[in-house]
MILO-54296 format. One line per field, with one value per residue: residue number from 0; z, y negated, x of N, C-alpha, C in turn. Coordinates in Angstrom, 1 decimal. Layout:
# MILO-54296
resi	NUM,... $
nz	Z,... $
ny	Y,... $
nx	X,... $
caz	Z,... $
cay	Y,... $
cax	X,... $
cz	Z,... $
cy	Y,... $
cx	X,... $
This chain:
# MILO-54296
resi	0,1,2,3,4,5,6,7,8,9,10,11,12,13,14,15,16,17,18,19,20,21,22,23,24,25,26,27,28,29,30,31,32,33,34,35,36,37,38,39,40,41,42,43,44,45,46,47,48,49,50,51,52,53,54,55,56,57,58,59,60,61,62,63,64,65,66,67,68,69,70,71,72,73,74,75,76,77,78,79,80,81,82,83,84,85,86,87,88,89,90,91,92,93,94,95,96,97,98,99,100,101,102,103,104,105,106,107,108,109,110,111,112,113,114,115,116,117,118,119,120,121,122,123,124,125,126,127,128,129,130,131,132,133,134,135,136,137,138,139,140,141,142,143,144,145,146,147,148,149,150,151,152,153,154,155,156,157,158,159,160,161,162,163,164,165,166,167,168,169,170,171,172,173,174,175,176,177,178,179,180,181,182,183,184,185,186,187,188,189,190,191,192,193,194,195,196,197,198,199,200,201,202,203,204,205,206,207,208,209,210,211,212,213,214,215,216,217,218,219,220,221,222,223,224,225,226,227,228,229,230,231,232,233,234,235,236,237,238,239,240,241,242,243,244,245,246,247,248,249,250,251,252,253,254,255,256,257,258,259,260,261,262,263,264,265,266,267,268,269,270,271,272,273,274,275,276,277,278,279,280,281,282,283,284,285,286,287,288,289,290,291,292,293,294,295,296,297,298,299,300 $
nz	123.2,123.1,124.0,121.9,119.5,121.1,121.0,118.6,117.8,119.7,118.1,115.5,116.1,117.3,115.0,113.3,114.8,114.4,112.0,111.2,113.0,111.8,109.1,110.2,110.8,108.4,106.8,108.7,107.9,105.3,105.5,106.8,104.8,103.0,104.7,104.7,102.4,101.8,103.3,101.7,99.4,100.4,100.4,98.1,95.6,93.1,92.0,93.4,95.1,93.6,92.8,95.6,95.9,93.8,95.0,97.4,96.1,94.3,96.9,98.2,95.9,96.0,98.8,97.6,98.4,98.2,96.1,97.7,96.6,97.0,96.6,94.1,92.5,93.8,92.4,89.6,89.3,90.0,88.0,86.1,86.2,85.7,83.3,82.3,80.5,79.9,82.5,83.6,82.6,83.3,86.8,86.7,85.6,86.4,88.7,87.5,86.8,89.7,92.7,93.7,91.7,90.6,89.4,89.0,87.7,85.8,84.4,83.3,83.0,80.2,78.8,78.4,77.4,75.0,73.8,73.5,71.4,71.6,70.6,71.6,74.7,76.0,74.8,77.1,79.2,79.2,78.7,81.7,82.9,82.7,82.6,85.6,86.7,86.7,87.8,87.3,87.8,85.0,83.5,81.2,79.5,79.4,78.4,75.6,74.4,74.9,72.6,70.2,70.0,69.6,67.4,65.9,66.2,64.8,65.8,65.2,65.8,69.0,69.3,68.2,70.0,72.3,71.6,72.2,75.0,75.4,76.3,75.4,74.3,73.4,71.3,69.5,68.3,65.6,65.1,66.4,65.4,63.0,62.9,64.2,61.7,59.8,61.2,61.2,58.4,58.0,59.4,57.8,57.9,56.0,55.7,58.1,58.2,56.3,57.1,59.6,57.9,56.8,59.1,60.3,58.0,58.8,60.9,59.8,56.8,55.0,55.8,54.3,55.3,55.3,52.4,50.5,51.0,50.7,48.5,46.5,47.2,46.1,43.3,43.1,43.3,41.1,39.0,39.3,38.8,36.7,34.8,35.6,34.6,32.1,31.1,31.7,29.8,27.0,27.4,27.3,25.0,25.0,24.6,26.9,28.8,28.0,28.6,31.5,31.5,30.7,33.5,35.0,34.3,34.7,37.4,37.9,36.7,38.5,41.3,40.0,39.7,42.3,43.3,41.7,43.1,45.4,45.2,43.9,45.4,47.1,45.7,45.4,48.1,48.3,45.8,44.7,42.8,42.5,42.7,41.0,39.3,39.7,39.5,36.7,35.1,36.2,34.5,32.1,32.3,32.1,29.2,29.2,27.3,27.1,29.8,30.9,29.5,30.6,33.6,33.6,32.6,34.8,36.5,35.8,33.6 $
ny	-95.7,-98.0,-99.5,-99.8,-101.0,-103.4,-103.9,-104.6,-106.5,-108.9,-108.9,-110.0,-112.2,-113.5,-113.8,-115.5,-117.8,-118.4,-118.6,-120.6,-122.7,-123.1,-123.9,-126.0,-127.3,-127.8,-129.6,-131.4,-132.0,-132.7,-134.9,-136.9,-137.0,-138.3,-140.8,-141.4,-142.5,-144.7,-146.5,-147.0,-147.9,-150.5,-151.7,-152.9,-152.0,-150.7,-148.4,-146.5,-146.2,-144.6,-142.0,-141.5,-140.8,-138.7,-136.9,-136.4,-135.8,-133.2,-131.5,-131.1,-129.6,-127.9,-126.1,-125.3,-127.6,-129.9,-132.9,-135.9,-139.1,-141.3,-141.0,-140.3,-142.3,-144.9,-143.6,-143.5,-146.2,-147.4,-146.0,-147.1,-149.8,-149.8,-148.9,-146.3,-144.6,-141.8,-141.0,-142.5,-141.6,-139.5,-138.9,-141.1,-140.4,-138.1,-139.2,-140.6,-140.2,-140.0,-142.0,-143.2,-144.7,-147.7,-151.1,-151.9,-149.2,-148.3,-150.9,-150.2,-147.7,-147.7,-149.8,-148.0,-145.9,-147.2,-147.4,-144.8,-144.9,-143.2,-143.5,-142.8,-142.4,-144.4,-146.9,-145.8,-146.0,-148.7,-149.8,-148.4,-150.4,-152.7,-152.8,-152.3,-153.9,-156.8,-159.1,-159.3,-159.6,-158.9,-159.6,-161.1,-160.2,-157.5,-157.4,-158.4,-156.3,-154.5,-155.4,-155.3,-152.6,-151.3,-152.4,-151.3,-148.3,-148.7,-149.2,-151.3,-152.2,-153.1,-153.8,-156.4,-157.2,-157.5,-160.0,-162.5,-162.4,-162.7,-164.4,-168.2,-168.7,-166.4,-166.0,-168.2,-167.0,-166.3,-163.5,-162.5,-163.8,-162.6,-160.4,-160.5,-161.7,-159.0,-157.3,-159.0,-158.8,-156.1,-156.1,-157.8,-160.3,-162.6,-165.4,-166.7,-165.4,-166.8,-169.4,-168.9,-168.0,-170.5,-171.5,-170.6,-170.8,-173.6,-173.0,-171.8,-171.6,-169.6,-167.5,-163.8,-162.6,-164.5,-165.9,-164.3,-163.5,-166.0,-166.2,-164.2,-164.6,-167.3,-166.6,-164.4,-166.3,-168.0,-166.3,-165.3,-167.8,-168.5,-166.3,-166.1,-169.1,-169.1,-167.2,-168.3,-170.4,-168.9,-167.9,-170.2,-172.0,-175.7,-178.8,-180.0,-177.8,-177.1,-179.2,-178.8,-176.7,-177.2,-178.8,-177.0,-175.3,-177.0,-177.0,-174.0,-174.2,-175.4,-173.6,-171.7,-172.7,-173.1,-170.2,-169.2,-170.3,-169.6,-167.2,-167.1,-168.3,-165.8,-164.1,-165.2,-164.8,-161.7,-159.5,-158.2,-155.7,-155.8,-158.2,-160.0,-158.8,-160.3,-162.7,-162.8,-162.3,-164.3,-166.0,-165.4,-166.2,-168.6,-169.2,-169.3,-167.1,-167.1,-167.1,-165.6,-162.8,-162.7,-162.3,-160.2,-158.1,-158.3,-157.1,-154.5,-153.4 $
nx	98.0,96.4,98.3,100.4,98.7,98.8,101.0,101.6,99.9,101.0,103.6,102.8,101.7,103.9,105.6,104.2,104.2,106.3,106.8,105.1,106.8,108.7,107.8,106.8,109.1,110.5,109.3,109.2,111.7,111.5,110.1,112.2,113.7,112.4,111.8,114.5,114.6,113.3,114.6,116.2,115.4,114.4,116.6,116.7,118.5,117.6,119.2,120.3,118.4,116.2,117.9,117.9,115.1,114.5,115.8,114.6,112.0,113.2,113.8,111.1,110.2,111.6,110.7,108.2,106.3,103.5,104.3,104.5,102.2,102.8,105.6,106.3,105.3,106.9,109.4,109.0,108.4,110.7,111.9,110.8,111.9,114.5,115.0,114.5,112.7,111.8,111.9,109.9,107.7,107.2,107.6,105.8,103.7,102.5,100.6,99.0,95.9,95.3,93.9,96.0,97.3,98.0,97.8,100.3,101.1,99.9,100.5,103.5,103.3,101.5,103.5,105.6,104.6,103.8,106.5,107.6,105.9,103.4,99.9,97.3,97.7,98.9,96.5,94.6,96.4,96.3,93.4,92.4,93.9,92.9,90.0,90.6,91.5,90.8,91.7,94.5,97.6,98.7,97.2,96.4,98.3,98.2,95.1,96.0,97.8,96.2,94.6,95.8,96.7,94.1,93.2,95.4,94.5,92.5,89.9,87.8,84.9,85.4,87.6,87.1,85.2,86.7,88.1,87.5,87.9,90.6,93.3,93.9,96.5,97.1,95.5,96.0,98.2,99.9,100.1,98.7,96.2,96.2,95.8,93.6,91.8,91.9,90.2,87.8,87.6,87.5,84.5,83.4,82.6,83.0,83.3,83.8,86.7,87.8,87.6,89.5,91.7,92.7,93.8,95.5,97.6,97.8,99.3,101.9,102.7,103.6,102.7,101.5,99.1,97.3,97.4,97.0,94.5,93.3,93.9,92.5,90.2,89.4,89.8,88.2,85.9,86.0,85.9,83.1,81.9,82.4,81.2,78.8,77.6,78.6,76.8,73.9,74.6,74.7,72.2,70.6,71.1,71.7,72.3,72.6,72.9,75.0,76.7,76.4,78.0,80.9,81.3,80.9,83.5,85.7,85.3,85.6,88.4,90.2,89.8,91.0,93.6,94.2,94.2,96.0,98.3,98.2,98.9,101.4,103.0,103.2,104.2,107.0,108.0,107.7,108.2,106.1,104.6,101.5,101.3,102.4,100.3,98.2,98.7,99.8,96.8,95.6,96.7,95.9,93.1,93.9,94.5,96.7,99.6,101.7,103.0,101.2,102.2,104.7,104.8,103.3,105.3,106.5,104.7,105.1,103.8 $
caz	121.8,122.9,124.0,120.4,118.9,121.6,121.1,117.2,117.4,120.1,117.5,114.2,116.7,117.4,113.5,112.5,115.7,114.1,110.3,111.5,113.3,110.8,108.0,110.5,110.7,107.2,106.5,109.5,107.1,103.9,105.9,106.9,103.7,102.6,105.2,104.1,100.7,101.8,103.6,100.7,98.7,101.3,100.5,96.6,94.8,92.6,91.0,95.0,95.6,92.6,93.2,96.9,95.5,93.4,96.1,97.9,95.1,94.1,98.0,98.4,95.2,96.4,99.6,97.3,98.6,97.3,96.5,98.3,95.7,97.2,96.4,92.3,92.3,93.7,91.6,88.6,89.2,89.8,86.8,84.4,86.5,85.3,81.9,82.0,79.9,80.0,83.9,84.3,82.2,84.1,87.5,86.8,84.7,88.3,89.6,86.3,86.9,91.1,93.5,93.8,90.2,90.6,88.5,88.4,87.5,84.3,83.3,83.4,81.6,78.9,77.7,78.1,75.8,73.1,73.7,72.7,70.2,71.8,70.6,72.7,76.1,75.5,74.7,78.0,80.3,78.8,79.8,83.1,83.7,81.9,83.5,86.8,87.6,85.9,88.2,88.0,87.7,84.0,82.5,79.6,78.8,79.3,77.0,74.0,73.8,74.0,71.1,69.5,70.1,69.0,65.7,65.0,65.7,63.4,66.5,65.1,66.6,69.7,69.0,67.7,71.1,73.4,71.4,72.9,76.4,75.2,76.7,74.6,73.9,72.3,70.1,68.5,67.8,64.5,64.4,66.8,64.7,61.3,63.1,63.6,60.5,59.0,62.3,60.8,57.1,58.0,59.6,56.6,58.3,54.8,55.5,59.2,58.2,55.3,58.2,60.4,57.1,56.8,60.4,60.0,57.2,59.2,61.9,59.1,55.3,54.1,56.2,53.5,55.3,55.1,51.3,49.5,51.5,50.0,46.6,46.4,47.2,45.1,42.4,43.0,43.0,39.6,38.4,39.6,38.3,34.9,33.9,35.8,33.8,30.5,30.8,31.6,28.1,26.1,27.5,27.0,24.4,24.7,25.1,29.0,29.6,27.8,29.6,32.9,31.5,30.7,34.5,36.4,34.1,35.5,39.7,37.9,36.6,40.1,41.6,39.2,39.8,43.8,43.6,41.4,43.8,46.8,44.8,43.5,46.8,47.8,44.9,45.9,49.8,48.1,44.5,44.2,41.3,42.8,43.0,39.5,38.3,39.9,38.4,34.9,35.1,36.0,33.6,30.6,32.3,32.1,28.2,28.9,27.2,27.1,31.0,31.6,29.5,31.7,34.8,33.3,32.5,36.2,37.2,35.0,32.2 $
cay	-96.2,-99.4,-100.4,-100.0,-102.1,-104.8,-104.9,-104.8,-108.1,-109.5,-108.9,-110.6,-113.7,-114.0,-113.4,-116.4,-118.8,-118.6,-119.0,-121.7,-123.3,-123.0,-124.4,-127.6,-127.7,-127.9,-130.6,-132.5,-132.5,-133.6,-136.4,-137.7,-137.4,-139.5,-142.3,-141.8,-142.7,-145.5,-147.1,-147.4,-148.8,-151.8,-152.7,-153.5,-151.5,-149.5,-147.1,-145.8,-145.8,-143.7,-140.8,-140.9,-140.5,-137.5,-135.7,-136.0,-134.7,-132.5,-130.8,-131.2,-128.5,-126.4,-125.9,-125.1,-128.6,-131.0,-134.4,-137.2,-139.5,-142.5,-141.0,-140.5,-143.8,-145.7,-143.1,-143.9,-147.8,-147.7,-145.7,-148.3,-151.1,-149.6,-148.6,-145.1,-144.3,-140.9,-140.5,-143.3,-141.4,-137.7,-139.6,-142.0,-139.5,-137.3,-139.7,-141.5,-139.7,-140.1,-143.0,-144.1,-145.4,-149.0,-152.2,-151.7,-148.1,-148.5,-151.5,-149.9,-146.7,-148.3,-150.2,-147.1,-145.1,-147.8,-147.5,-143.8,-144.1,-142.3,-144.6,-142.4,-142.7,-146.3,-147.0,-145.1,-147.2,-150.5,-149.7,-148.5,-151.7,-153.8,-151.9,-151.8,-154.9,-158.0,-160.3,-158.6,-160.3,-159.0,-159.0,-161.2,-159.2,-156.1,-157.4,-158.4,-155.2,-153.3,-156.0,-154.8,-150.8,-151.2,-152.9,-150.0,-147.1,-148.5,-149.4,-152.5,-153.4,-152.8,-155.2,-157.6,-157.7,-157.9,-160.8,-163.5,-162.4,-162.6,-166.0,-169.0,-168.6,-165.0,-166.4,-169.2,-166.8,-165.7,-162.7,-161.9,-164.3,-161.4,-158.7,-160.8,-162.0,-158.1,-157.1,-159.6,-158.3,-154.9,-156.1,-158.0,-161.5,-163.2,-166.9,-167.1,-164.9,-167.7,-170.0,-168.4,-168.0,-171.6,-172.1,-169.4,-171.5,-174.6,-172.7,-170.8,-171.9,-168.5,-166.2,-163.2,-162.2,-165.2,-166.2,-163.3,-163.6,-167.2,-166.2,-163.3,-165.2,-168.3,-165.9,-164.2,-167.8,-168.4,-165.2,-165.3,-169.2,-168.4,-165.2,-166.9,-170.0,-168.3,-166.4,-169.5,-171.1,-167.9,-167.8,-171.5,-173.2,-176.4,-180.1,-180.0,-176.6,-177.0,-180.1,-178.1,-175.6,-178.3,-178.9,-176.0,-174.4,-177.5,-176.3,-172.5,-173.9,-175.5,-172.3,-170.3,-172.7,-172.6,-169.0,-169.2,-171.0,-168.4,-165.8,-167.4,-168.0,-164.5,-163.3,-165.4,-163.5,-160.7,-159.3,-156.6,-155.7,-156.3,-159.8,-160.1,-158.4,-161.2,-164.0,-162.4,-162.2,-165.8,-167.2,-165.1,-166.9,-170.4,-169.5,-169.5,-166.1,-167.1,-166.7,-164.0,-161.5,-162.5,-161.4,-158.4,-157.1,-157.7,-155.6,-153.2,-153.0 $
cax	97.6,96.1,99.6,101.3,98.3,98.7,102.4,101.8,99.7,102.0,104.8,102.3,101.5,105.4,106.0,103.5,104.4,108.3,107.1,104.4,107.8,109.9,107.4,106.8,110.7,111.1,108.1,109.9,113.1,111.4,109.8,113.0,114.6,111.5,112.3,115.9,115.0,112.6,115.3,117.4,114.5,114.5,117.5,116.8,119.1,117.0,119.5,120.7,116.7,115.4,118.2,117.6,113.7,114.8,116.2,112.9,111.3,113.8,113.4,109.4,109.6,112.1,110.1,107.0,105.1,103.6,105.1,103.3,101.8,103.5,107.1,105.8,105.3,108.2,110.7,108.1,108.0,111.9,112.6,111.2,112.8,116.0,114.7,113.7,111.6,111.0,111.0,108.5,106.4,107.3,106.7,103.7,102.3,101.6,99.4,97.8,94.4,94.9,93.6,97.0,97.8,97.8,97.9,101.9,101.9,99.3,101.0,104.6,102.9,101.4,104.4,106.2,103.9,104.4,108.0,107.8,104.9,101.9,99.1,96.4,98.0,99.1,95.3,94.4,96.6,95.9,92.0,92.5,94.0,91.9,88.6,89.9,92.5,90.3,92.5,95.8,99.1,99.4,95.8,96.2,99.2,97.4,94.7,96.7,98.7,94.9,93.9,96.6,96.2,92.6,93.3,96.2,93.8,91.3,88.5,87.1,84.5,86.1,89.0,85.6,84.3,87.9,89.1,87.1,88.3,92.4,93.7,94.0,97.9,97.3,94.4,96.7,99.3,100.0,100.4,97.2,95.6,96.5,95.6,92.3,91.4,91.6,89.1,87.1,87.1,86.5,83.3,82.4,82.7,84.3,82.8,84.8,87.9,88.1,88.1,90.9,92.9,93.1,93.6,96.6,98.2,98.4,100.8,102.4,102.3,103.7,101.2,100.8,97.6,96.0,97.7,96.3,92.7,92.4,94.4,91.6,88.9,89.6,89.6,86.6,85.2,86.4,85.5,81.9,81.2,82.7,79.9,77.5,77.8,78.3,75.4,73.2,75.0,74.0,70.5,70.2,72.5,71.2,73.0,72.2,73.7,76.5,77.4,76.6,79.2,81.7,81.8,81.4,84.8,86.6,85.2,86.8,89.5,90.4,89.6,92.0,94.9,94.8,94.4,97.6,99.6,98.7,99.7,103.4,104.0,103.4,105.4,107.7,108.2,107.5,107.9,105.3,103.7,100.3,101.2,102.2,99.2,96.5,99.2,99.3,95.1,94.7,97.2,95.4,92.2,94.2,94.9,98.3,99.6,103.0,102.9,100.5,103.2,106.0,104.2,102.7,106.3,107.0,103.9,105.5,103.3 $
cz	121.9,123.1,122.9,119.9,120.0,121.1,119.3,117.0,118.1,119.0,116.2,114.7,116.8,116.1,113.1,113.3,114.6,112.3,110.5,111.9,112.2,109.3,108.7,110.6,109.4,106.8,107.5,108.2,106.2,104.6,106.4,106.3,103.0,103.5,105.2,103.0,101.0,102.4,102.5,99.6,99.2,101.2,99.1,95.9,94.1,92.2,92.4,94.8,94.3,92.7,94.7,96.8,94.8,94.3,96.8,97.0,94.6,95.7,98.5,97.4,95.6,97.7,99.5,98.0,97.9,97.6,97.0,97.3,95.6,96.4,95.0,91.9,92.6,92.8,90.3,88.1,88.9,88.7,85.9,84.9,85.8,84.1,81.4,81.5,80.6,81.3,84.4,84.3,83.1,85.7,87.6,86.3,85.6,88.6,88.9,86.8,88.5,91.7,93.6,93.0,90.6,89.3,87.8,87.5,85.8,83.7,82.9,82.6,80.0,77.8,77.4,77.1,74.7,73.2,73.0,71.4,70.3,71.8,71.8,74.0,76.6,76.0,76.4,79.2,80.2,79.5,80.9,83.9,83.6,82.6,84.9,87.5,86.9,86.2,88.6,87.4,85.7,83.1,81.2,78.9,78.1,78.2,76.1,73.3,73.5,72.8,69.9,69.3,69.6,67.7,65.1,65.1,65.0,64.1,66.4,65.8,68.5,69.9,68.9,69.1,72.2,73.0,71.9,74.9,76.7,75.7,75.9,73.5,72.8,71.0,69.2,68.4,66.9,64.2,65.0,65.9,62.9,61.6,63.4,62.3,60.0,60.0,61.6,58.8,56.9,58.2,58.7,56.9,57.7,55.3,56.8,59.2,57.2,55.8,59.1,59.7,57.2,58.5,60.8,59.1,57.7,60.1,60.8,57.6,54.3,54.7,55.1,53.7,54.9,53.4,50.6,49.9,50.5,48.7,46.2,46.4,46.4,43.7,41.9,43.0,41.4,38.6,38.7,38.9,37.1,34.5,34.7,34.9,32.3,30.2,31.1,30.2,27.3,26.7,27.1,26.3,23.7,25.4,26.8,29.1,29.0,28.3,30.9,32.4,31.8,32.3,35.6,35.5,34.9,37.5,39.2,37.5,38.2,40.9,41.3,39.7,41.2,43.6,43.1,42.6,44.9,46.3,43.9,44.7,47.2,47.3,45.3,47.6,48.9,46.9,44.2,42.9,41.4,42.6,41.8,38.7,38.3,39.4,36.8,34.3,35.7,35.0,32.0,30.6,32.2,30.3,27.9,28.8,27.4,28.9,31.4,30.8,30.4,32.8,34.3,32.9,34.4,36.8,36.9,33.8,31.6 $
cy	-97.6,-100.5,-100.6,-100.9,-103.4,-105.7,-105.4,-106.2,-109.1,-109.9,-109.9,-112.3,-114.0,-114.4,-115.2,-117.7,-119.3,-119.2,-120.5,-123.2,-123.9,-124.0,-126.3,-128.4,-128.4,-129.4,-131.9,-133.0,-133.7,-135.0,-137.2,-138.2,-138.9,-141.2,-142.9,-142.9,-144.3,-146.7,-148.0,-148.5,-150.2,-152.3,-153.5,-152.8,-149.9,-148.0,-146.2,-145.3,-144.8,-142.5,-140.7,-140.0,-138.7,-136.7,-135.1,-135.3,-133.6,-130.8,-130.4,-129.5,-127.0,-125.6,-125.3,-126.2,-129.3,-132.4,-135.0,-138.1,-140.7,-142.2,-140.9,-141.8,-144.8,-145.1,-143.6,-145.4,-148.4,-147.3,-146.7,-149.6,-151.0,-149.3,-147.4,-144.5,-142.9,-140.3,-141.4,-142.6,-140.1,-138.3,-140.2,-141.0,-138.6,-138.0,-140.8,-141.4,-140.0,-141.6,-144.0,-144.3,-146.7,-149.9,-151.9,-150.6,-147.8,-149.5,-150.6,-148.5,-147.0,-148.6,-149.0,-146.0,-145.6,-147.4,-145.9,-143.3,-143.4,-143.2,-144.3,-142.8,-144.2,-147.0,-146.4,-146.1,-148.2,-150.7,-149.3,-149.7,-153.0,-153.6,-151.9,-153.4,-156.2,-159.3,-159.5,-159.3,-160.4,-158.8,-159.9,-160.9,-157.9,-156.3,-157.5,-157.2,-154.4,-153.8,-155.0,-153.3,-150.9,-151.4,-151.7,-148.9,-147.4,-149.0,-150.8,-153.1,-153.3,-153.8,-156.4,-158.0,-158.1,-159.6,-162.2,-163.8,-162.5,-164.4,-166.8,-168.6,-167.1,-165.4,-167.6,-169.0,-166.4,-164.9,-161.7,-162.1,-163.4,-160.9,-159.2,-160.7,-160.0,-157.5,-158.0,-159.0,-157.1,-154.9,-157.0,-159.6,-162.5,-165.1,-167.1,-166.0,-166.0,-169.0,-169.9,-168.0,-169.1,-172.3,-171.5,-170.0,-172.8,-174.1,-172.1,-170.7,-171.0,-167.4,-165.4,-162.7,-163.2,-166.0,-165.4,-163.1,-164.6,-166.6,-165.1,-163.9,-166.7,-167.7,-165.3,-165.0,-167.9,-167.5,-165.3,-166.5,-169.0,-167.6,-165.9,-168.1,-169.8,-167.7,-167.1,-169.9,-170.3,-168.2,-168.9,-172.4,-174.8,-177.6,-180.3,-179.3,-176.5,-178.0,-180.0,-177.1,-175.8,-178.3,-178.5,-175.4,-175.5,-177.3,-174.9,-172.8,-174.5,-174.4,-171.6,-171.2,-172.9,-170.9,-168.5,-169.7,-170.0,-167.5,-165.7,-167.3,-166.5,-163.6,-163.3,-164.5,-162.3,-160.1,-158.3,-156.8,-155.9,-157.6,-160.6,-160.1,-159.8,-162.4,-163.9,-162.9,-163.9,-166.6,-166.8,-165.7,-168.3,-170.1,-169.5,-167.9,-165.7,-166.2,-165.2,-163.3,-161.6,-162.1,-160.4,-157.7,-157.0,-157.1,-154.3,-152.6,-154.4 $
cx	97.3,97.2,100.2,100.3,98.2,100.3,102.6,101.5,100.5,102.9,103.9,102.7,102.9,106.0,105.5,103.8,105.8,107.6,106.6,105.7,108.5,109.3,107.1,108.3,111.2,110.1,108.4,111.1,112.4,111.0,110.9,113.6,113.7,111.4,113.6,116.0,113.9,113.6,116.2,116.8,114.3,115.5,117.2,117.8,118.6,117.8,119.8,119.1,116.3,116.3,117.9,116.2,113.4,115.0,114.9,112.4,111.9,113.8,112.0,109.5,110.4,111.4,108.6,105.9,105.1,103.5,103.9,103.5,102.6,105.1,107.2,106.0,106.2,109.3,109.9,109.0,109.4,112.9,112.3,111.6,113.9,116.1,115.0,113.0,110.9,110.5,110.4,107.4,106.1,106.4,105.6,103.0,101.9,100.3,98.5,96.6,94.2,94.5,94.9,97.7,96.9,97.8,99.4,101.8,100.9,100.0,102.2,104.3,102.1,102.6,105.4,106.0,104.2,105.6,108.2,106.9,103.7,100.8,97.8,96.7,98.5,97.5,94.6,94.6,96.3,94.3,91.9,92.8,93.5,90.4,88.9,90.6,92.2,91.3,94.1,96.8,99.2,98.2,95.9,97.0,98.7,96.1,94.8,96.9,97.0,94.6,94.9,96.4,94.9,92.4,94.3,95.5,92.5,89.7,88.1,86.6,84.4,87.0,87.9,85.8,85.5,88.1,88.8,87.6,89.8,92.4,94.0,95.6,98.0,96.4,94.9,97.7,99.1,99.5,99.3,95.9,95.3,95.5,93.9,91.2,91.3,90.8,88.0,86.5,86.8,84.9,82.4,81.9,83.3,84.0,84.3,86.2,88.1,89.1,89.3,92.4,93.3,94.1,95.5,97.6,98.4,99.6,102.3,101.9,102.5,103.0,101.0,99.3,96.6,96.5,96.8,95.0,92.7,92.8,93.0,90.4,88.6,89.3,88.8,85.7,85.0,85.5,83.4,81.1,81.4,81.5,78.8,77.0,77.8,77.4,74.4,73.2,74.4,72.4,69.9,70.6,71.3,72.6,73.6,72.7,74.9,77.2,77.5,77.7,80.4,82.3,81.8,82.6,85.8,86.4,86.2,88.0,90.9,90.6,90.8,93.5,95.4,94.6,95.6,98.8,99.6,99.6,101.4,104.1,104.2,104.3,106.6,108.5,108.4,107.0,107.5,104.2,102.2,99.9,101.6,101.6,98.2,97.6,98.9,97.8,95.2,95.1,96.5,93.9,92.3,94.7,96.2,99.3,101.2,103.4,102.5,101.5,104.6,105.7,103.6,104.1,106.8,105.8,104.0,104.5,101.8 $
């Protein structure tokens, strides 16, 4: 009896030496395939290197192991060399959350998110690489695009507090400079978005963001000194205030005919009935009726 259970464990221990073998045999292979495929990567010819990469990965799963982190990331890094989108994202997206997501593999997944439109995971990578790689090859890249991502999902003062840390060249462009200025009027900062409109119309004289700021706010000037003013005269019709009247309507009529001119130009770009309406309304406050009904048929009524 004690012979049959010595030869049984004999026979288990023999059983598990051969699988044990057999599973270091197999984990020898993949490692070779993986210095196959590393080879190939040394030469420079990504599109050789990213199927060699495949195969690796392709054999690691058939084997039930799992990939080594490093081989995610060069098939990752090499798919969006070659402009892969979706298996940068399959590969990098393995090791996003792991130790071995670098500077490269956040940048290269970020722009890849925009590329398909995922503003969350976009937003994601941009701060990982902005929070972890302050001196990294592509950080005032990688800050723009978050200025940018922060102002499309609506995180103000968020975008507020980055924009001081965007490198000069992003801050005297355009179209950073827009996306400023309306960061600035959500937060109710009208005096220095006033400022940055003008600043916006020296690089760029047809700017609609910053046209329709000043045309709006010219307007609201106008509009504010006129009932102001008029309601002094009524309370006070005397000599003296009617000669203060006299020459705050010429400050509103000033007023009313730069805020005319924003808003022709903007018609001009762009003939929306919005922009017909605030011409119509100033030219019925310049007395001129003839005018105001020709822009009130192009606002459509």
């Amino acid at each position: 009896m004690t012979s049959k259970k010595n030869a049984s464990r004999i026979t288990l221990i023999l059983f598990s030496i051969i699988f044990i073998a057999g599973g270091c045999a197999a984990l020898s292979q993949l490692d070779g395939k993986a210095e196959a495929a590393d080879e190939i990567y040394e030469t420079g010819e990504p599109a050789e290197a990213l199927a060699a990469y495949e195969e690796v990965i392709a054999a690691y799963e058939e084997e039930g192991e799992s990939v080594p982190p490093r081989i995610y990331r060069r098939a990752g890094l090499l798919a969006y060399e070659l402009g892969d989108t979706g298996k940068t994202i399959d590969y990098l997206g393995e090791i996003r959350r792991t130790p071995h997501a670098d500077a490269a593999t956040h940048a290269a997944l970020a722009r890849s998110y925009r590329e398909i439109d995922n503003l969350s995971l976009e937003i994601t990578s941009l701060e990982n690489y902005v929070e972890n790689y302050p001196d990294g090859e592509e950080i005032d890249e990688m800050r723009a695009m978050l200025f940018e991502t922060l102002v499309e999902s609506e995180q103000t003062e968020e975008a507020y507090e980055l924009w001081p840390q965007l490198d000069r060249s992003y801050r005297q462009d355009e179209a950073m400079m827009s996306a400023y200025m309306e960061v600035k009027q959500e937060l109710g900062h009208e005096e220095s978005v006033t400022e940055l409109a003008e600043e916006i119309l020296e690089i760029n004289p047809d700017n609609p963001t910053a046209l329709e700021w000043l045309g709006r706010k010219h307007l609201k000037e106008a509009e504010k000194r006129y009932n102001r003013e008029m309601a002094a005269y009524e309370e006070n019709r005397t000599h003296r205030q009617y000669a203060q009247l006299l020459e705050e309507l010429e400050i509103v009529n000033t007023d009313l005919h730069i805020a005319l001119d924003y808003f022709k130009r903007l018609f001009e770009q762009e003939p929306l009935p919005a922009y017909a309406s605030y011409i119509a309304n100033i030219y019925e406050r310049l007395q001129n009726e003839e005018k105001a009904d020709q822009y009130r048929n192009k606002a459509g009524g």
